[in-house]
Gaussian input, Z-matrix of N, CA and C with variables (Angstrom, degrees):
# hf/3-21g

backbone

0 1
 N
 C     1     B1
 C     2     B2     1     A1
 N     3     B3     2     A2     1     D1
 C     4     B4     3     A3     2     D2
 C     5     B5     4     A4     3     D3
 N     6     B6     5     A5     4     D4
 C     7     B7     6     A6     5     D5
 C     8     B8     7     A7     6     D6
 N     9     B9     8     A8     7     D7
 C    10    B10     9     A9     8     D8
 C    11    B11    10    A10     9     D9
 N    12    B12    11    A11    10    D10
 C    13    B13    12    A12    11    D11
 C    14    B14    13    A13    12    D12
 N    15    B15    14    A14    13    D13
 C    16    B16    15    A15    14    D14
 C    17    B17    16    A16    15    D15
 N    18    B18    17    A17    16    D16
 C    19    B19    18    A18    17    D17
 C    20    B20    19    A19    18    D18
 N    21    B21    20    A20    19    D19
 C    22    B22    21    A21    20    D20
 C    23    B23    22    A22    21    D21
 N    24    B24    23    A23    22    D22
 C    25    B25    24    A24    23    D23
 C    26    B26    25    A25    24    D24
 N    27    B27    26    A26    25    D25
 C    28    B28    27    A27    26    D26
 C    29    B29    28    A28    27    D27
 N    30    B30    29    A29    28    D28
 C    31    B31    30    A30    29    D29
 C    32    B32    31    A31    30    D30
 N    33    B33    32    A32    31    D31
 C    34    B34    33    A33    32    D32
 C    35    B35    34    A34    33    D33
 N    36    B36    35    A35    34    D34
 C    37    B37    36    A36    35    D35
 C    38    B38    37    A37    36    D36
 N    39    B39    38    A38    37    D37
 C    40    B40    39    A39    38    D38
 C    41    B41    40    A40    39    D39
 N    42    B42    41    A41    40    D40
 C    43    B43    42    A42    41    D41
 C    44    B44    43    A43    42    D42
 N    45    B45    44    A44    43    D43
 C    46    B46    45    A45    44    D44
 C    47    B47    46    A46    45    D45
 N    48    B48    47    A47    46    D46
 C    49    B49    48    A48    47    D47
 C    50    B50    49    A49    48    D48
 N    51    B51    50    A50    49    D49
 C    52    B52    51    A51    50    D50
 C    53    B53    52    A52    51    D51
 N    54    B54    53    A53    52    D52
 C    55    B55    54    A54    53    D53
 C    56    B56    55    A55    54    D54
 N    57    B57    56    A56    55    D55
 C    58    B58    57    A57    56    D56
 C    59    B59    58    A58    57    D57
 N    60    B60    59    A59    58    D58
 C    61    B61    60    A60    59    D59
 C    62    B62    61    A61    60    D60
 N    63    B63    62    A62    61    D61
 C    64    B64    63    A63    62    D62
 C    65    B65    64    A64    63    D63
 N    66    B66    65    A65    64    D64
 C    67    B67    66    A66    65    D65
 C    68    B68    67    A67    66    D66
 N    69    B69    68    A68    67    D67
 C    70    B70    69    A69    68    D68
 C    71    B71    70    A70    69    D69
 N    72    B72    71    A71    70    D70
 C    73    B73    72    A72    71    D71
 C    74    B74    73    A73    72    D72
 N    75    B75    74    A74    73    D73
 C    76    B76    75    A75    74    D74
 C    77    B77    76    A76    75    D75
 N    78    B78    77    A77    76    D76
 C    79    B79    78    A78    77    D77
 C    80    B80    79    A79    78    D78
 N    81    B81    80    A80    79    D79
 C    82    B82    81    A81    80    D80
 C    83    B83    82    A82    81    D81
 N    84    B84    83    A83    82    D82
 C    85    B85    84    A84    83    D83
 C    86    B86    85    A85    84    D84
 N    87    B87    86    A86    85    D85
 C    88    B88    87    A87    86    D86
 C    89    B89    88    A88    87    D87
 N    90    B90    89    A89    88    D88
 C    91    B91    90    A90    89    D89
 C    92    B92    91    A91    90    D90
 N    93    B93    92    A92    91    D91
 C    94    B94    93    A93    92    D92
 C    95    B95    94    A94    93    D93
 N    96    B96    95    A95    94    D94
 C    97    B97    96    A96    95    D95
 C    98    B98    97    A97    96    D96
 N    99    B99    98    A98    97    D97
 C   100   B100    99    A99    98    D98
 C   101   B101   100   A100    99    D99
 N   102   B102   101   A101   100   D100
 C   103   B103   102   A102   101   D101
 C   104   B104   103   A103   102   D102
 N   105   B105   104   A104   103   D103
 C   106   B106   105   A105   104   D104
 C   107   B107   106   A106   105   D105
 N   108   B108   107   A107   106   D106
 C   109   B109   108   A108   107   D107
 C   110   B110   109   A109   108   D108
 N   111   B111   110   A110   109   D109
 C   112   B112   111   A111   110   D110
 C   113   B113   112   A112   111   D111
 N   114   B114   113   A113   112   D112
 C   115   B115   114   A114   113   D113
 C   116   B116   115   A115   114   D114
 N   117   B117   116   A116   115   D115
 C   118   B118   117   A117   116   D116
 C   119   B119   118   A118   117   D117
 N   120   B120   119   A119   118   D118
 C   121   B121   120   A120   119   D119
 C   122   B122   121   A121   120   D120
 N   123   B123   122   A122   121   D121
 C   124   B124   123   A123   122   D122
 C   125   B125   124   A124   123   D123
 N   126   B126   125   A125   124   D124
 C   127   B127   126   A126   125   D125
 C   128   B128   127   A127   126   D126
 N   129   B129   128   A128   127   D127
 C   130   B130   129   A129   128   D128
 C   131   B131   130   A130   129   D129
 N   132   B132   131   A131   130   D130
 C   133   B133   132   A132   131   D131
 C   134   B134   133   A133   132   D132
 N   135   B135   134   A134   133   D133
 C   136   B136   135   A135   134   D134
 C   137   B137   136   A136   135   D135
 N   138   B138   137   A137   136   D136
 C   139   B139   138   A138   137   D137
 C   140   B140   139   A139   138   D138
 N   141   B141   140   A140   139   D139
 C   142   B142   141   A141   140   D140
 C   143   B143   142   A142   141   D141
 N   144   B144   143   A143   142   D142
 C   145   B145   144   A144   143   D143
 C   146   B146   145   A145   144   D144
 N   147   B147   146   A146   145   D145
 C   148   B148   147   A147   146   D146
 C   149   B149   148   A148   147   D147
 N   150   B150   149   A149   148   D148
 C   151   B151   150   A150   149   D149
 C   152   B152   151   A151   150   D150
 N   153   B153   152   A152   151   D151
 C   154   B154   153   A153   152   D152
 C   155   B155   154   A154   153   D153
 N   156   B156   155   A155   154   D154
 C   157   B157   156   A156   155   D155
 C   158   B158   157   A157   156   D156
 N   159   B159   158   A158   157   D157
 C   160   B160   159   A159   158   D158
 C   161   B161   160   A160   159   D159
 N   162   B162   161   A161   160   D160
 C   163   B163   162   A162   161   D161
 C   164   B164   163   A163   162   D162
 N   165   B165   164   A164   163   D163
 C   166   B166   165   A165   164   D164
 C   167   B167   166   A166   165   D165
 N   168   B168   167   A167   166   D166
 C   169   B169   168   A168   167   D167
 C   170   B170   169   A169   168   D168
 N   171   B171   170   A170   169   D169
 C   172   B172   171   A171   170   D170
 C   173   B173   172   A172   171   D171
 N   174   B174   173   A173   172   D172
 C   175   B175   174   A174   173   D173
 C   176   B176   175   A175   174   D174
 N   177   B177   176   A176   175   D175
 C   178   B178   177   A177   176   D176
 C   179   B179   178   A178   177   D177
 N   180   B180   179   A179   178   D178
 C   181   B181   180   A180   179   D179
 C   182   B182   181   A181   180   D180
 N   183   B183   182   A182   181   D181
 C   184   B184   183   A183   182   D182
 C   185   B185   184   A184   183   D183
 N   186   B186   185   A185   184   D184
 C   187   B187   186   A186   185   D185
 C   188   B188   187   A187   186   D186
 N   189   B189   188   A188   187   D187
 C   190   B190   189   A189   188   D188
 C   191   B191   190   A190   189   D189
 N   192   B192   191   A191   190   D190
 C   193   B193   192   A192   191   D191
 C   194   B194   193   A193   192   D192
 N   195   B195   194   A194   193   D193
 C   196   B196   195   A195   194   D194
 C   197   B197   196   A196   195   D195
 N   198   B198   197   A197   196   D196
 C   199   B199   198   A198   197   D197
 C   200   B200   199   A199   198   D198
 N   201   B201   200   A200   199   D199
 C   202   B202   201   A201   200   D200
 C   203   B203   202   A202   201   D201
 N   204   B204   203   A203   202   D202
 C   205   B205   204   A204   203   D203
 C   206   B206   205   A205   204   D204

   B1=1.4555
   B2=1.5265
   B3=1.5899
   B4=1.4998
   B5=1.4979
   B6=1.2766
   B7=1.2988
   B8=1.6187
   B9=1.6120
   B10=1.9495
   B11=1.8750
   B12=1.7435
   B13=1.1592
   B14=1.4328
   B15=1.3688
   B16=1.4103
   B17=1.9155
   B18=1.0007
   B19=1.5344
   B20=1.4909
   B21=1.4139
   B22=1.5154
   B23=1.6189
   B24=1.2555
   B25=1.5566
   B26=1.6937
   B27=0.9802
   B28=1.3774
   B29=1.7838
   B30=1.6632
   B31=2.0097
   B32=1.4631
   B33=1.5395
   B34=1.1308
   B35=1.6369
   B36=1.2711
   B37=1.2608
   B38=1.8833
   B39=1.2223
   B40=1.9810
   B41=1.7449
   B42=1.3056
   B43=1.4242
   B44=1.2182
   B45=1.0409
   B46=1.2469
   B47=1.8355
   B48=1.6360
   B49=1.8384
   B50=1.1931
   B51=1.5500
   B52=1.6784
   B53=1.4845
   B54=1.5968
   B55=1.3546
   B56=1.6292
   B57=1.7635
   B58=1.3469
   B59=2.1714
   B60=1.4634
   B61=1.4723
   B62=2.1841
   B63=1.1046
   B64=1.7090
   B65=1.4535
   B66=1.5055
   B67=1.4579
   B68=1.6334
   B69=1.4895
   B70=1.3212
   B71=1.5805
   B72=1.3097
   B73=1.3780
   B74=1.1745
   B75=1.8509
   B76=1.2831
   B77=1.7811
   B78=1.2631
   B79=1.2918
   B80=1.3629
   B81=1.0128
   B82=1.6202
   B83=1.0812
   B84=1.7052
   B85=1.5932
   B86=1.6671
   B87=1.2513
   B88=1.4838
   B89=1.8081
   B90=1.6241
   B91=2.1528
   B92=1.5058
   B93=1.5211
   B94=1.5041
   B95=1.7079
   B96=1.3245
   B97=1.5408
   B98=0.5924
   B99=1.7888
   B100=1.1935
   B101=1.5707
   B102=1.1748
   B103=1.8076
   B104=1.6844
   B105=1.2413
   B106=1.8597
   B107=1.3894
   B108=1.4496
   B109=0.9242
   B110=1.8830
   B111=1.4236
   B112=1.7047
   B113=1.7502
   B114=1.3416
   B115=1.6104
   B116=1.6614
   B117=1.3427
   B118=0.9287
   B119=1.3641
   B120=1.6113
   B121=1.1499
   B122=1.4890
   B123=1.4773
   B124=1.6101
   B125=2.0213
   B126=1.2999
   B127=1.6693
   B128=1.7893
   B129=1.4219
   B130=2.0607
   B131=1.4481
   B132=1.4514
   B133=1.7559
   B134=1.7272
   B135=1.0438
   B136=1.5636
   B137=1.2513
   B138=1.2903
   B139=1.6331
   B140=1.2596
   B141=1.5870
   B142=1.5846
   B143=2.1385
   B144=1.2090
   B145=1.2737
   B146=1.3933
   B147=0.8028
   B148=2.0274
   B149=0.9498
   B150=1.4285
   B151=1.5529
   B152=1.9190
   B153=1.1705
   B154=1.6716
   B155=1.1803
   B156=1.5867
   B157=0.9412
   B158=1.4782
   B159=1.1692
   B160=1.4841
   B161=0.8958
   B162=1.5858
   B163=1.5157
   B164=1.2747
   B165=1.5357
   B166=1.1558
   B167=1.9422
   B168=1.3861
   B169=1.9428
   B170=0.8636
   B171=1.6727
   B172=1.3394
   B173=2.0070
   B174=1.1949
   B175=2.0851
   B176=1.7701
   B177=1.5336
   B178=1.1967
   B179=1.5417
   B180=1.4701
   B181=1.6970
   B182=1.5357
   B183=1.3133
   B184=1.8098
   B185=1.9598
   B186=1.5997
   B187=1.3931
   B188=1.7696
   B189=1.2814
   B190=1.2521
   B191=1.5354
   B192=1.0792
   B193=1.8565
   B194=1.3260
   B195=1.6764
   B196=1.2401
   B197=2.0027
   B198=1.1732
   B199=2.1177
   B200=1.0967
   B201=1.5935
   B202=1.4576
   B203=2.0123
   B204=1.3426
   B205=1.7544
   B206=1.7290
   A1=109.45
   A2=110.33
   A3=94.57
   A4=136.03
   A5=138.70
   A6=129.45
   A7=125.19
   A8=89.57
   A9=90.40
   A10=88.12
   A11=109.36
   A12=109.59
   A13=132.46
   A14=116.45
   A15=112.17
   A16=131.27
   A17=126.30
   A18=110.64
   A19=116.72
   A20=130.88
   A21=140.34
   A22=97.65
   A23=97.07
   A24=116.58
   A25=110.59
   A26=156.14
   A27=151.18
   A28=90.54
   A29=85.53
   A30=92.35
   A31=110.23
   A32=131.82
   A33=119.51
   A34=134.78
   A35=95.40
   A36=98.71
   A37=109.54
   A38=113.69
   A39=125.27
   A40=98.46
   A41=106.84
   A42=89.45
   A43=118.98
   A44=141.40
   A45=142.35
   A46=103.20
   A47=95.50
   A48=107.24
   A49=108.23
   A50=113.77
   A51=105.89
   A52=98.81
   A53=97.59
   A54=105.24
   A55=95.60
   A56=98.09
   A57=104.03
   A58=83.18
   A59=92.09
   A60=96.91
   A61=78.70
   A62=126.53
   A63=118.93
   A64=120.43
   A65=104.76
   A66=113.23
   A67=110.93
   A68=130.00
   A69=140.29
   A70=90.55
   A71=103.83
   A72=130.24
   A73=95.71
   A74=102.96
   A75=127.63
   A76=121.71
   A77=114.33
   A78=133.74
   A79=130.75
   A80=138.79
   A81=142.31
   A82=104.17
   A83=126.98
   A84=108.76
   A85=71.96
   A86=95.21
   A87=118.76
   A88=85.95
   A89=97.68
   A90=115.76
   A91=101.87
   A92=132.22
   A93=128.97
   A94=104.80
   A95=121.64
   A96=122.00
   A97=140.52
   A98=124.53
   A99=132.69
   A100=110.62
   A101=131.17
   A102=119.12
   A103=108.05
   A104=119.74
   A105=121.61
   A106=105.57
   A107=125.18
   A108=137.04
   A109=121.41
   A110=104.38
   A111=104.37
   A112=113.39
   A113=118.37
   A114=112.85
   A115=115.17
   A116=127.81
   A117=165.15
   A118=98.91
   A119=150.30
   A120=143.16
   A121=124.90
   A122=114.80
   A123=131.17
   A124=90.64
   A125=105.31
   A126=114.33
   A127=98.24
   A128=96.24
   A129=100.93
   A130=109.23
   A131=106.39
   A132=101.80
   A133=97.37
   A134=123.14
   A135=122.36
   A136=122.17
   A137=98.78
   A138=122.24
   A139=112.82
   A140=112.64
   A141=90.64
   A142=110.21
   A143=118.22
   A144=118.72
   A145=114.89
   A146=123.39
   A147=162.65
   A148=105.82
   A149=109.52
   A150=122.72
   A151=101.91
   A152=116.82
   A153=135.80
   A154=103.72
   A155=152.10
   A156=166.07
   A157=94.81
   A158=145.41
   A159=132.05
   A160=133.81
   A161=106.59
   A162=127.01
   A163=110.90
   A164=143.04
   A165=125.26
   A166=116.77
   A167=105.51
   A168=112.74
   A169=103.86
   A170=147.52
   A171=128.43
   A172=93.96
   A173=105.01
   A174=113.43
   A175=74.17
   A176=126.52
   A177=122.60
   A178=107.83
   A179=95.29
   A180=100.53
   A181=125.84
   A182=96.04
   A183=96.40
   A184=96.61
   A185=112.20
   A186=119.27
   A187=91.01
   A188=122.48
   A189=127.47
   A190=115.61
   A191=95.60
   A192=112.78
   A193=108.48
   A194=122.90
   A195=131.70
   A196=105.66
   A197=100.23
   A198=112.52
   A199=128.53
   A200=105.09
   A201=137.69
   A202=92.92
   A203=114.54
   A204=111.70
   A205=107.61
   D1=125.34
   D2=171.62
   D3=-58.11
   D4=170.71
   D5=148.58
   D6=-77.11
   D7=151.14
   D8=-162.01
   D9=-75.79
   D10=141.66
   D11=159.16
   D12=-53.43
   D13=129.91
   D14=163.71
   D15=-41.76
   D16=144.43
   D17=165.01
   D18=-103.21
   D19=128.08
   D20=170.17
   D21=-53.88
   D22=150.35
   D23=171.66
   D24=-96.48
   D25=128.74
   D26=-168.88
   D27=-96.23
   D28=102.32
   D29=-177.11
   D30=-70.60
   D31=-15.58
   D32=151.50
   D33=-42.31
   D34=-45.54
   D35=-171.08
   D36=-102.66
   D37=-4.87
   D38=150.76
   D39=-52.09
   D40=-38.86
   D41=179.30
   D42=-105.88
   D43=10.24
   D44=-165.66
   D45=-104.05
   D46=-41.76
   D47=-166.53
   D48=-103.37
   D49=155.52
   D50=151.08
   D51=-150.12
   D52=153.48
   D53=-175.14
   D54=-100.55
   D55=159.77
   D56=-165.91
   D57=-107.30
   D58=-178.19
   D59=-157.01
   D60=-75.55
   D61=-56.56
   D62=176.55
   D63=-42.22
   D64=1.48
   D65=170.58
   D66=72.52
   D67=26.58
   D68=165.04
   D69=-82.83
   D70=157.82
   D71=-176.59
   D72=-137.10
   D73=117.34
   D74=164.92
   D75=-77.37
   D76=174.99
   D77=132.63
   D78=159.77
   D79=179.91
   D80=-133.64
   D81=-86.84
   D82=179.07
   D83=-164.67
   D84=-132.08
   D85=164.81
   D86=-153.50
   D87=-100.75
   D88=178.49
   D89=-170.23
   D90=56.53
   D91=52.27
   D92=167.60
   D93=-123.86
   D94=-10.65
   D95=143.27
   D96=-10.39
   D97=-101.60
   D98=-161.27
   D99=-147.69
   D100=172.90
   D101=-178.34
   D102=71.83
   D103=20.84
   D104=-178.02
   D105=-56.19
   D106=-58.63
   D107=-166.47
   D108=-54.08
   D109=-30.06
   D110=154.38
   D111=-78.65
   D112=-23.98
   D113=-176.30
   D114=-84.95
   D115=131.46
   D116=177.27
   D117=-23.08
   D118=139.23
   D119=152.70
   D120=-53.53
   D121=-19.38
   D122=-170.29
   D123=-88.00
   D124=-42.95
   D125=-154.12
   D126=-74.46
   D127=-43.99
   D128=171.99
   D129=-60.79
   D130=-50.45
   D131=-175.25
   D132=-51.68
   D133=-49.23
   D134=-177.12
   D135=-34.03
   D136=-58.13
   D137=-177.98
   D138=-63.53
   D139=-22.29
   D140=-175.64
   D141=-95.07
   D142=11.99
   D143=154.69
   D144=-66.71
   D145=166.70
   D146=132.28
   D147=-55.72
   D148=125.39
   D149=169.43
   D150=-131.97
   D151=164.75
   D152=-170.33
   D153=-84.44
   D154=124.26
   D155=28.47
   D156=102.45
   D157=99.63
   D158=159.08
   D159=-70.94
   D160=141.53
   D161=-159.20
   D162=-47.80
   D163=-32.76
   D164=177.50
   D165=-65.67
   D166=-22.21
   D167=175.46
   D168=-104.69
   D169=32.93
   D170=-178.49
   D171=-107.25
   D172=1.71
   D173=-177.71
   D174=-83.18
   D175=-70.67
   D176=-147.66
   D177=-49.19
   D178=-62.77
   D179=-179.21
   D180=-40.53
   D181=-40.01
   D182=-163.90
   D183=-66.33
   D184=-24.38
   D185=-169.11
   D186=-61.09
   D187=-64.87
   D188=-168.17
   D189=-53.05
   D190=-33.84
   D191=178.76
   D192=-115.59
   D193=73.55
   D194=-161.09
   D195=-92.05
   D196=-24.30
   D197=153.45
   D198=-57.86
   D199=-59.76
   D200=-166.47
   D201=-50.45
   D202=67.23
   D203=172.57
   D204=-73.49

């Protein structure tokens, strides 16, 4: 009998995501780069949370992060 293939992890996206132990998939909210100095002190504190992955990309993600249970 053969052995079942392994699945690759897409290391882009190992770093980009993380799954929480309830199995939501996080990640960072985007405009925390570059240009700070026009954004708001209230609008950066914002940016630097985690927000949930929406339900329409959370099929894609889990593909890339095929471990990540």
């Amino acid at each position: 009998m053969a052995k079942k293939l392994k699945l690759k992890t897409k290391r882009g996206a190992a770093k980009r995501f993380k799954i929480t132990g309830s199995g939501k998939i996080l990640r960072a909210r985007a405009g925390k780069r570059h240009l700070l100095g026009t954004k708001a002190s209230k609008r950066t504190r914002r940016l630097r949370k985690n927000i949930t992955v929406k339900g329409v990309d959370v099929r894609e993600v889990r593909r890339m992060l095929p471990y990540g249970r």
